[in-house]
Structure formats: structure tokens, C-alpha cells
C-alpha positions as a Markdown table, in Angstrom:
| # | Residue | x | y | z |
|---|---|---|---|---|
| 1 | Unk | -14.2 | -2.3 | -44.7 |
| 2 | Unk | -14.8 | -0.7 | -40.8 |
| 3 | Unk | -13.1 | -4.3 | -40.2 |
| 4 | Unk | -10.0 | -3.0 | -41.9 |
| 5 | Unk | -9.5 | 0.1 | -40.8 |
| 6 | Unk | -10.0 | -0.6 | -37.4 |
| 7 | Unk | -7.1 | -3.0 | -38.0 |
| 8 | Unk | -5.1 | -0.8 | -39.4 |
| 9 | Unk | -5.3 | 2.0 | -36.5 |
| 10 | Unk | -4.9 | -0.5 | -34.1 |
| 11 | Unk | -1.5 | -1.3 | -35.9 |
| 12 | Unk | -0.2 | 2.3 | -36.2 |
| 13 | Unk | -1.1 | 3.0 | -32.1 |
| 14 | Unk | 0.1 | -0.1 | -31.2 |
| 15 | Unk | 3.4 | 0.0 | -33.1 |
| 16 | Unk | 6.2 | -2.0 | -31.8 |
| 17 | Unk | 9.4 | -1.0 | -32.5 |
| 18 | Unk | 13.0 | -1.9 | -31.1 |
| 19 | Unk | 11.0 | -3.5 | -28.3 |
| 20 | Unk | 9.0 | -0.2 | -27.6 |
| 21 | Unk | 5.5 | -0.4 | -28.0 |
| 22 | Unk | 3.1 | 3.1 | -28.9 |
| 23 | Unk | -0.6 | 3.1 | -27.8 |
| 24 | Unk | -2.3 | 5.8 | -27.0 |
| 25 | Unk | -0.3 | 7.6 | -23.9 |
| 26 | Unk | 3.0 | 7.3 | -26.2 |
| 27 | Unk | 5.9 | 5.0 | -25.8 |
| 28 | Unk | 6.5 | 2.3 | -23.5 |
| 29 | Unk | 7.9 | -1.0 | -22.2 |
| 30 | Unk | 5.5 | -4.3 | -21.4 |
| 31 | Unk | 6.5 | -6.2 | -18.9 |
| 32 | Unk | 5.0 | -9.3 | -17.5 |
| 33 | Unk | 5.9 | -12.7 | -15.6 |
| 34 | Unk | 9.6 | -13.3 | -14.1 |
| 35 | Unk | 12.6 | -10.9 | -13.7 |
| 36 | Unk | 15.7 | -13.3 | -13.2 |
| 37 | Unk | 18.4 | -11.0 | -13.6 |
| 38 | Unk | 19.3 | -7.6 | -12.6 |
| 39 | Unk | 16.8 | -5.2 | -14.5 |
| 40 | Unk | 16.5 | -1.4 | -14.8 |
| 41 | Unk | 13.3 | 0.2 | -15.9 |
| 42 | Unk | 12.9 | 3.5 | -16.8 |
| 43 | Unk | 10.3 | 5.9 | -19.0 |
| 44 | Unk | 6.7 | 4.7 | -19.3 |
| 45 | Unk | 6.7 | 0.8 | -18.4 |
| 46 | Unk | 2.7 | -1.4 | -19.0 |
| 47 | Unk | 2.7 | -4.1 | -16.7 |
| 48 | Unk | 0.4 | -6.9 | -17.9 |
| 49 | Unk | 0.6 | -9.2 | -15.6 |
| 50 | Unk | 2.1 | -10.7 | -12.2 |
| 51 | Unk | 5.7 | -9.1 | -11.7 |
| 52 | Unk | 8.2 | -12.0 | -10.0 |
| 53 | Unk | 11.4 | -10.6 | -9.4 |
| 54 | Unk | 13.1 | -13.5 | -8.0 |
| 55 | Unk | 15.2 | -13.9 | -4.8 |
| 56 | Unk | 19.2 | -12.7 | -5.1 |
| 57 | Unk | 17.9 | -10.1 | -8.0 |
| 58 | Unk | 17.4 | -6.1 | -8.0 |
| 59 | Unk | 14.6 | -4.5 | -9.8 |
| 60 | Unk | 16.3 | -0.7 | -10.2 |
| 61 | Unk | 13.2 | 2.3 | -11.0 |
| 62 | Unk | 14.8 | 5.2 | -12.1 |
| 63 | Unk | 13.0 | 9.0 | -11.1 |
| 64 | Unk | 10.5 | 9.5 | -13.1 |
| 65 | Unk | 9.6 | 6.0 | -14.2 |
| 66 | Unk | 5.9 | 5.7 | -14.7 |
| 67 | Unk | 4.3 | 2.0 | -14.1 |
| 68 | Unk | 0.8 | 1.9 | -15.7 |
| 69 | Unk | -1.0 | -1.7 | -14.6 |
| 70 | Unk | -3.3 | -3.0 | -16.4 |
| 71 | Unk | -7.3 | -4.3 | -14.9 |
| 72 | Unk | -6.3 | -7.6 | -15.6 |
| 73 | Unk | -3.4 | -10.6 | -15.4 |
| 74 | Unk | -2.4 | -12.3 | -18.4 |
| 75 | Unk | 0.0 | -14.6 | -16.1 |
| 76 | Unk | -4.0 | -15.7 | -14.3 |
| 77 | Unk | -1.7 | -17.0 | -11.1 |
| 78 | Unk | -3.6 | -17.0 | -7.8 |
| 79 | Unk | -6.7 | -18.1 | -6.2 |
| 80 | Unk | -9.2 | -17.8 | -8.4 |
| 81 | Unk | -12.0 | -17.6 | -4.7 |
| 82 | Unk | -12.9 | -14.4 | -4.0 |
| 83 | Unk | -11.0 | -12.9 | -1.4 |
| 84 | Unk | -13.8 | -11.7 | 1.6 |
| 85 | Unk | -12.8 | -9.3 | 4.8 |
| 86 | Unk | -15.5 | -10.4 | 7.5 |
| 87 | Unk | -14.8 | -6.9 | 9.0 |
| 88 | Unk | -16.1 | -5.2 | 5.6 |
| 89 | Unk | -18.8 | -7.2 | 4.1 |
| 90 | Unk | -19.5 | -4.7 | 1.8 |
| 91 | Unk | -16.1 | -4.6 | -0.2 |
| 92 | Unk | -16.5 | -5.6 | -3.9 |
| 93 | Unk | -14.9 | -9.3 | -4.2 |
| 94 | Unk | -11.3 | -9.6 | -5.4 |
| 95 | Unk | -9.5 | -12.2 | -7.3 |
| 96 | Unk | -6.1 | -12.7 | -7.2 |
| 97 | Unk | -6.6 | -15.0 | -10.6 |
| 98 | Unk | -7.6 | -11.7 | -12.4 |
| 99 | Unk | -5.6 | -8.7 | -10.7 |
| 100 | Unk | -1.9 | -8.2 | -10.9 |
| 101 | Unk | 0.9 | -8.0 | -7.9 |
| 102 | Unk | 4.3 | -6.6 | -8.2 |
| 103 | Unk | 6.3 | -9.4 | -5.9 |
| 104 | Unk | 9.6 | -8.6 | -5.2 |
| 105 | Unk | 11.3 | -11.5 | -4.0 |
| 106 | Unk | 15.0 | -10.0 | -4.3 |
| 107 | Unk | 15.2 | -6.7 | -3.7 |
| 108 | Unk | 13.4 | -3.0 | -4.5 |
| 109 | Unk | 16.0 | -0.6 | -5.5 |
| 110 | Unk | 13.0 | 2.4 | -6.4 |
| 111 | Unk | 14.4 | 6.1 | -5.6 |
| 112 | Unk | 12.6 | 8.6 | -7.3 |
| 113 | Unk | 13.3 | 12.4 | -6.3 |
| 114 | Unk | 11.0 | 15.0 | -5.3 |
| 115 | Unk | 10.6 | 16.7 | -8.2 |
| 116 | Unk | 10.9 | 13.7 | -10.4 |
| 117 | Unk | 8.7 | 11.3 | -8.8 |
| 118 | Unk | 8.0 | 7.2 | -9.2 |
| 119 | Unk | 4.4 | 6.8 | -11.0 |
| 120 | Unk | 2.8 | 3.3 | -10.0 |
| 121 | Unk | -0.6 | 3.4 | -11.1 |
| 122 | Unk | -4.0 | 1.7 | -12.9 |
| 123 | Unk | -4.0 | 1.9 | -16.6 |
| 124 | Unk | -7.7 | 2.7 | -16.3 |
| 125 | Unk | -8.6 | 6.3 | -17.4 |
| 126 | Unk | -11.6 | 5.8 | -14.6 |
| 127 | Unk | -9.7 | 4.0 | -11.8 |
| 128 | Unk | -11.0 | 2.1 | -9.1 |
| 129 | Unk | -9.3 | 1.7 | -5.5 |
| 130 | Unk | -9.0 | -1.9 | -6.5 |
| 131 | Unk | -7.4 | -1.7 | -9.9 |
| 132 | Unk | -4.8 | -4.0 | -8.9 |
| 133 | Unk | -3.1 | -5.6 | -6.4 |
| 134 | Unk | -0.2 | -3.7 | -5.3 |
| 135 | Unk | 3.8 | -4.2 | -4.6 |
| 136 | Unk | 4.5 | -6.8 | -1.9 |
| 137 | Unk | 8.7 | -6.1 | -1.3 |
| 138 | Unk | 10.9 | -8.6 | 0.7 |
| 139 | Unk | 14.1 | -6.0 | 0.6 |
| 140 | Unk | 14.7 | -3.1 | -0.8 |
| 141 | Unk | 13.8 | 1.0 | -0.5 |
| 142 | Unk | 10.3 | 2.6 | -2.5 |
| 143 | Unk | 11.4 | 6.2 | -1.8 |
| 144 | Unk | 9.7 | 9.2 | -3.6 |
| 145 | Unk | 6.8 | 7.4 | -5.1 |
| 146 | Unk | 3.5 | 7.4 | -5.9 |
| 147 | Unk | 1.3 | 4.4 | -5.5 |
| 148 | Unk | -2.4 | 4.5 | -6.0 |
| 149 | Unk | -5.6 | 2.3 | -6.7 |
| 150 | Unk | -4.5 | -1.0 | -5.6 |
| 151 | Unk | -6.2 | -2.5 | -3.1 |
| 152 | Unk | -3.2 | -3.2 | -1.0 |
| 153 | Unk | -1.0 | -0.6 | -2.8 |
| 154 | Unk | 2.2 | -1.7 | -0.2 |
| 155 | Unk | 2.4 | -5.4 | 1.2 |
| 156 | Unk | 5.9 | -5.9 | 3.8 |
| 157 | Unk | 5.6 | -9.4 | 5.3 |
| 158 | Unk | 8.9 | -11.4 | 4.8 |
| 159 | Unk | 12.0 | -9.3 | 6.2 |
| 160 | Unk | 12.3 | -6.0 | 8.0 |
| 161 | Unk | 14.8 | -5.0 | 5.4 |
| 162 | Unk | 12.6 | -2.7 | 4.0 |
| 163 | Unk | 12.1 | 1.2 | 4.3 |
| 164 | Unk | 9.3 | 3.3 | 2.9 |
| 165 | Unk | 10.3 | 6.8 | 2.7 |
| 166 | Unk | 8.7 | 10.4 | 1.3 |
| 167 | Unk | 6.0 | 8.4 | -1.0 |
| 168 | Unk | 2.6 | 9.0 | -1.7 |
| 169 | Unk | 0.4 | 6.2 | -1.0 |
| 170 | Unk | -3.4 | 6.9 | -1.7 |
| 171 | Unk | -6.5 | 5.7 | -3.0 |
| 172 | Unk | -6.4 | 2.6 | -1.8 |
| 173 | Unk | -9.8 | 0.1 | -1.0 |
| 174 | Unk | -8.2 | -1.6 | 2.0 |
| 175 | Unk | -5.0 | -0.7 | 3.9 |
| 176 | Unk | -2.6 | 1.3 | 1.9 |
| 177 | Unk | 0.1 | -0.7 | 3.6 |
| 178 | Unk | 0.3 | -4.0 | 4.8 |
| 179 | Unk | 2.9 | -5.2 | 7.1 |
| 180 | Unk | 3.9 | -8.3 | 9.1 |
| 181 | Unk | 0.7 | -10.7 | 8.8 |
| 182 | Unk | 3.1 | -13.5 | 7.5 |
| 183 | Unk | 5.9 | -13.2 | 9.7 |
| 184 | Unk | 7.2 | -10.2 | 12.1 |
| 185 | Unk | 8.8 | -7.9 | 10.5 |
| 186 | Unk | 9.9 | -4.5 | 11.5 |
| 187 | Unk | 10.4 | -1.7 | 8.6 |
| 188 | Unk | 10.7 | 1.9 | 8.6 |
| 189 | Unk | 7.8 | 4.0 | 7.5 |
| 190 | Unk | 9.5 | 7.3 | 7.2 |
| 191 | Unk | 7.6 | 10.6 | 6.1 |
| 192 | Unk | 4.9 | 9.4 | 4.1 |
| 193 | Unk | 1.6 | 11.1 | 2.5 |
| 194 | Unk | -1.1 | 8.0 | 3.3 |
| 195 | Unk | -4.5 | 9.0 | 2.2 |
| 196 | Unk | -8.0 | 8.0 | 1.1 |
| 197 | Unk | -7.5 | 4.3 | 2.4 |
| 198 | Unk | -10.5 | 2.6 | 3.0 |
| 199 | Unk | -10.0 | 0.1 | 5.8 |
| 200 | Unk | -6.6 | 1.7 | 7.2 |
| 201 | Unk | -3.5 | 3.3 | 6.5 |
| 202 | Unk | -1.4 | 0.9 | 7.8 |
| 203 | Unk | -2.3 | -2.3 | 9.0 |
| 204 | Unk | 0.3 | -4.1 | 11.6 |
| 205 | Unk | 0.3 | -7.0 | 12.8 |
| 206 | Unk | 4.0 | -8.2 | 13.7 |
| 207 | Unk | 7.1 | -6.9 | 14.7 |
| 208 | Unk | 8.4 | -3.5 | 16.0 |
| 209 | Unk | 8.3 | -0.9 | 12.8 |
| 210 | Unk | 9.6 | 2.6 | 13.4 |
| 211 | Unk | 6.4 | 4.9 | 11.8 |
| 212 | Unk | 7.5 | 8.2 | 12.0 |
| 213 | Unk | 6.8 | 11.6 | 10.0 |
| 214 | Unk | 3.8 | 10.3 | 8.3 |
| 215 | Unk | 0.4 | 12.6 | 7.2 |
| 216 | Unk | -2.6 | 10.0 | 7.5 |
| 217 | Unk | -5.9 | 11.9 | 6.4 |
| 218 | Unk | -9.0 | 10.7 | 4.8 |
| 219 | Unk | -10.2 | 13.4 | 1.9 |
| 220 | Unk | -12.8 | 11.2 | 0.5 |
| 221 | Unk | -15.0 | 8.9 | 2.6 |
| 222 | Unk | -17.1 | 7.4 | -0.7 |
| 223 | Unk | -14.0 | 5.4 | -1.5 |
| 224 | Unk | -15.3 | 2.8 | 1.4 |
| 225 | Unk | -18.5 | 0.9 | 0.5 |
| 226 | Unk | -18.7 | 0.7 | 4.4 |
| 227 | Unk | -17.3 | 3.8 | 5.7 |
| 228 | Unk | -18.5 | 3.8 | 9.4 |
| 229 | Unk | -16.3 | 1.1 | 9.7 |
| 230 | Unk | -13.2 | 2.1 | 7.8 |
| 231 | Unk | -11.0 | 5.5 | 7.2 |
| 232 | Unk | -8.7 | 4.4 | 10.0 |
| 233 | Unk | -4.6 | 5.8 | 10.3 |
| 234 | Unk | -3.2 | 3.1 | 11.9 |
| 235 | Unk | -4.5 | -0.3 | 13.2 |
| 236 | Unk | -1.8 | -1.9 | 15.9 |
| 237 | Unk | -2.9 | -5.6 | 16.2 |
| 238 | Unk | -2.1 | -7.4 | 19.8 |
| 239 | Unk | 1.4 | -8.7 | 20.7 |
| 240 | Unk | 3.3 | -6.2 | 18.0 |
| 241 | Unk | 5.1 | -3.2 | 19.2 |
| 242 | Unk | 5.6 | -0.1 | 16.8 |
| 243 | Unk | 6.9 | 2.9 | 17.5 |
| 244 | Unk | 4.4 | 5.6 | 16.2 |
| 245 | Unk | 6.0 | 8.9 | 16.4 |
| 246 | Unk | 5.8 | 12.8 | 14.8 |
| 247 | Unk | 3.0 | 11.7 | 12.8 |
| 248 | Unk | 0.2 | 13.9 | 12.1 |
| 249 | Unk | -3.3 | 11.9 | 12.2 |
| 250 | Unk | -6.8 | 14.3 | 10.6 |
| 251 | Unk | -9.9 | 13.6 | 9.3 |
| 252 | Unk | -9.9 | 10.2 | 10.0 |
| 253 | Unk | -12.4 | 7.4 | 12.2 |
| 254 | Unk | -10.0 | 6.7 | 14.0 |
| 255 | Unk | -6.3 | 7.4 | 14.3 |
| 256 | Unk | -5.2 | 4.6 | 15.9 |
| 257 | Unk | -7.1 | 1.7 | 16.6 |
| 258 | Unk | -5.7 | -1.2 | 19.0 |
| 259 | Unk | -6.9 | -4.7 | 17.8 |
| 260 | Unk | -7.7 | -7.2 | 20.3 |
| 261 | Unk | -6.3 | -9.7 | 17.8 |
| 262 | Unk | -3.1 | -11.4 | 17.7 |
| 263 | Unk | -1.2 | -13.5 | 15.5 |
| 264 | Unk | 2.0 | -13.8 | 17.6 |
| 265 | Unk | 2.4 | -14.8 | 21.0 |
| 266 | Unk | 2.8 | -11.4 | 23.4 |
| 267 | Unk | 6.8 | -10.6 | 24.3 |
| 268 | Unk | 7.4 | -9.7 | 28.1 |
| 269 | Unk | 8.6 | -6.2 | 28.2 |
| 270 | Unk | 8.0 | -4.9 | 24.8 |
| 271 | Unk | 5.7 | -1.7 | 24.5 |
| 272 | Unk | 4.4 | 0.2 | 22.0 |
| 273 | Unk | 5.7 | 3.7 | 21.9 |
| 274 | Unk | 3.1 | 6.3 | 20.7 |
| 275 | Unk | 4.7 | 10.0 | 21.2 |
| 276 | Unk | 5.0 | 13.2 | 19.7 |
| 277 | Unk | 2.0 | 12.8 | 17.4 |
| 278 | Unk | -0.8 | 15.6 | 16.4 |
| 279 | Unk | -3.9 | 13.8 | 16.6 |
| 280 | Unk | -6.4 | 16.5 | 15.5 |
| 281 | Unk | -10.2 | 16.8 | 14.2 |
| 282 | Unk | -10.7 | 13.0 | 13.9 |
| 283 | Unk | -14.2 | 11.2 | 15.1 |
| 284 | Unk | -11.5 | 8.9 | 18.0 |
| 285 | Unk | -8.3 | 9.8 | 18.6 |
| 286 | Unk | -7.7 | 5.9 | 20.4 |
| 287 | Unk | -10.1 | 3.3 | 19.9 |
| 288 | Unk | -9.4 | 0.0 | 21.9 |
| 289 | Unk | -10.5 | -3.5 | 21.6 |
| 290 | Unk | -11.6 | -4.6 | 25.3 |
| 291 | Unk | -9.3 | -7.8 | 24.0 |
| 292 | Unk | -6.4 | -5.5 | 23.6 |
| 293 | Unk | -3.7 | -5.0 | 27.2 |
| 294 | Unk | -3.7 | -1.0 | 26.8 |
| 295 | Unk | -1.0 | -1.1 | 29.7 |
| 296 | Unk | 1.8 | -2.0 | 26.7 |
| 297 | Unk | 0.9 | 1.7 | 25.4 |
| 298 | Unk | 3.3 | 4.2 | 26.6 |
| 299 | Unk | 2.1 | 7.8 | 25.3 |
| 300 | Unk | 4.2 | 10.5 | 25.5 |
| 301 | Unk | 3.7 | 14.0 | 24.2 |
| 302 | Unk | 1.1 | 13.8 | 22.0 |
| 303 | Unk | -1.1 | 16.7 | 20.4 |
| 304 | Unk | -4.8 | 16.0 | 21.2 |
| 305 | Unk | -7.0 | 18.5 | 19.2 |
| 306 | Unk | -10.8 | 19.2 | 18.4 |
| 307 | Unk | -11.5 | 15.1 | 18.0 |
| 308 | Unk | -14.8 | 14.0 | 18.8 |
| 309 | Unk | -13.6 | 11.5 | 21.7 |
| 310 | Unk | -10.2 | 11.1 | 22.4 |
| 311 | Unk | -10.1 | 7.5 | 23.9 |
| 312 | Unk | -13.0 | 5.0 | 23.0 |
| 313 | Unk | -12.5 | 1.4 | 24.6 |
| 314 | Unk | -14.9 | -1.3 | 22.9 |
């Protein structure tokens, strides 16, 4: 008897009708697997599994549109080995096998409006900072969003056809944006909110972005499992050349970190231009790998206030 009523609830929340479905936050799409052809999504949309939108094809988010993903991938694609980060031991293990990632292989056409915003988010009503992956875009514009508990939340590593403009990107458990570890690409990270991320809030390694306008700040440390070693703004890897400018940098580790690391040979010539930024009440202002040639760093006008140490060199 429990037996059949539980059925029967189930049924009546999870109603399908014309294509909509009904479960307990009201109406909405599922979506799952490959988009090959030009797609619009709008209201509440329940993503089930690994998004492919193929190359050649626009995925179009209307304002307002609010993604819900779920804990786990019914498409199971990916390594199934846990993915480890030498630098933080400590993180849970994630599987790609089990978590879902938006891939846009064609291009992101995702404008929301201020006061009507882009939702992309964990189903979960007690989320994690490792929900799910996050959106990895090859072209396109994510502008007046909201992304949150993935742990990559942003991946850019094919073009520099990209631009990143007035979102929120928070709660994330390791960078809240990844760019250029695949190839070097150089986006535009325009007047973003990036928040409670805790390796970094971005982490470059390739190419010559323009970041500018963006409010990195760290509100909650115990998202980190190790967080003397994360809660950075910005990690610039060796050989890649952003320009970091009118960006505000509080609360944080460090604000920018230069990585001794490099995963492209160095350009003759190139620097990377750091100006204009307020830098204030952070544990280091700079940190520097004693790997990293600091002489490619031009500074210029920057606001250095109340940090513990302004320049650390390791």
C-alpha cells in the first residue's frame, strides 16, 4: 500500500506534459547528451547529464533562464580515475565519469540582463563547491550570469573568441575560471564578481587575456579543505602575458600569484601589464615563484592598501 502511494506522488510531481516535466521546484525542460542544431532554452531547464553542443551550432539562454544540474551524469562519459591536484592534496576526488560538463563546441550565445539574470547552478538543496563540473565554451559570450558550485564553474581553452562579461562566478572548489591550459587563448574577462574560489579565481596559463573590472574576494575560507594554500585572485603561469587592469583584489591569500610553471615556450617582448588595480587588505599583494622572470611584469598605478606583505618572492 505505502508502495502505491508513493508511486502515485511520484507520478503527480513528476508529471510530463507537452514535453515539460513538474517536480518539486515547478516546471521544467531535461536536457541531456548532444545539441546538433540551433537550440533556445528558456524558463527552468534540469540538466542530467553531459551537455555537447557540437561545433557550427549556437546554444541561445534567454534572461532569466535557470539551469539546475544534477549530482550525477546519466551520459557516464569521462575518466572514470579520480582527478588529483598535487598542489591540493586535500581536495575531495572528482570523477568526470559521475559529474556533468556543459561543452560548448559551437558557440555560447548566454545574455542575461541585470535585473533578469542567467541561473547555472547544483540541483542539490545543500550544494557542494563540486556539484558538477562547469561550462567549458569554445565561442561565444556568458554575460549577466550566475555560475556557482562547480568545481571549474568556467573552462576557456580552445579559442580566444570568448568574452566573459558582468557575471557572478562563486563558490567554486578550484578556480572559478579556467583558461588556456590546452592551447593559448586570449579572452576578455570584463567586470566580473569572482568569489569564494578555492584554489583561484582565475587560473591562466596561455595567451594574452584582457582582465579588467573584475571584484576578486574570498568571503568564506571553509570552502577550501586546504586553505593556507588556496583563496588566490589570479594565478599568471610563466610565458603568458595578461593584461590585469582596474580590478579590485580583497580578502584574499594572495592577489596575484606568478607561477614559475610554464606550458608554452616564453615570447621575446611580451609582458604582462598589471595597472590600475586596488589591491587592499589581502595576506600578499604579489607572490612570486623564484622560477618565474618578474622582469616581464610591468606595474603601473596600482593601489597597494593595508596587505600584510605587498611582494613575497618564493
Amino acid at each position: 500500500m505505502k508502495k502505491t502511494i508513493f508511486i502515485l506522488v511520484f507520478a503527480v510531481l513528476a508529471l510530463g506534459i507537452g514535453g515539460y516535466f513538474y517536480f518539486g521546484w515547478g516546471k521544467f525542460v531535461v536536457k541531456s547528451g548532444v545539441i546538433n542544431e540551433d537550440e533556445v532554452w528558456s524558463g527552468k531547464i534540469h540538466v542530467t547529464g553531459d551537455i555537447d553542443v557540437i561545433e557550427g551550432v549556437t546554444l541561445t539562454i534567454l534572461p532569466g533562464t535557470i539551469v539546475k544540474v544534477a549530482l550525477t551524469d546519466d551520459q557516464h562519459k569521462g575518466s572514470g580515475e579520480p582527478q588529483t591536484d598535487i598542489y591540493f592534496p586535500k581536495d575531495p576526488p572528482f570523477y568526470h565519469n559521475e559529474k556533468i560538463t556543459i561543452t560548448i563546441h559551437g558557440t555560447l550565445n548566454a545574455v542575461g540582463t541585470p535585473d533578469d539574470m542567467i541561473v547555472f547552478t547544483s540541483v542539490s538543496e545543500n550544494p557542494t563547491t563540486y556539484d558538477w563540473w562547469g561550462i567549458d565554451i569554445f565561442h561565444g559570450r556568458l554575460e549577466y550570469a550566475i555560475v556557482e558550485y562547480g568545481q571549474g564553474n568556467v573552462g576557456i581553452q580552445q579559442s580566444s573568441d570568448v568574452v566573459i562579461a558582468n557575471n557572478i562566478i562563486r563558490n567554486g572548489l578550484g578556480c572559478c575560471i579556467g583558461i588556456g591550459h590546452s592551447n593559448q587563448v586570449s579572452p576578455q574577462i570584463l567586470n566580473n564578481e569572482i568569489y569564494n574560489c578555492g584554489h583561484e579565481g582565475i587560473d591562466y596559463a596561455g595567451g594574452s587575456a584582457l582582465i579588467k573590472g573584475n571584484y576578486f574576494h574570498l568571503g568564506d575560507r571553509r570552502l577550501q579543505p586546504e586553505p593556507k594554500r588556496g583563496g588566490l585572485g589570479i594565478v599568471v603561469y610563466k610565458n603568458t602575458y595578461p593584461t590585469i587592469e582596474d580590478n579590485v583584489f580583497e580578502k584574499l591569500t594572495t592577489a596575484i600569484y606568478f607561477h614559475g610553471n610554464s606550458k608554452y615556450p616564453e615570447e621575446q617582448g611580451e609582458k604582462v601589464i598589471v595597472k590600475n588595480n586596488r589591491i587592499e587588505n589581502n595576506e600578499i599583494a604579489f607572490g612570486i615563484d623564484s622560477d618565474y622572470l618578474f622582469e616581464v611584469v610591468v606595474k603601473e598605478n596600482n593601489r597597494l592598501i593595508n596587505n600584510r606583505e605587498d611582494e613575497v618572492h618564493r
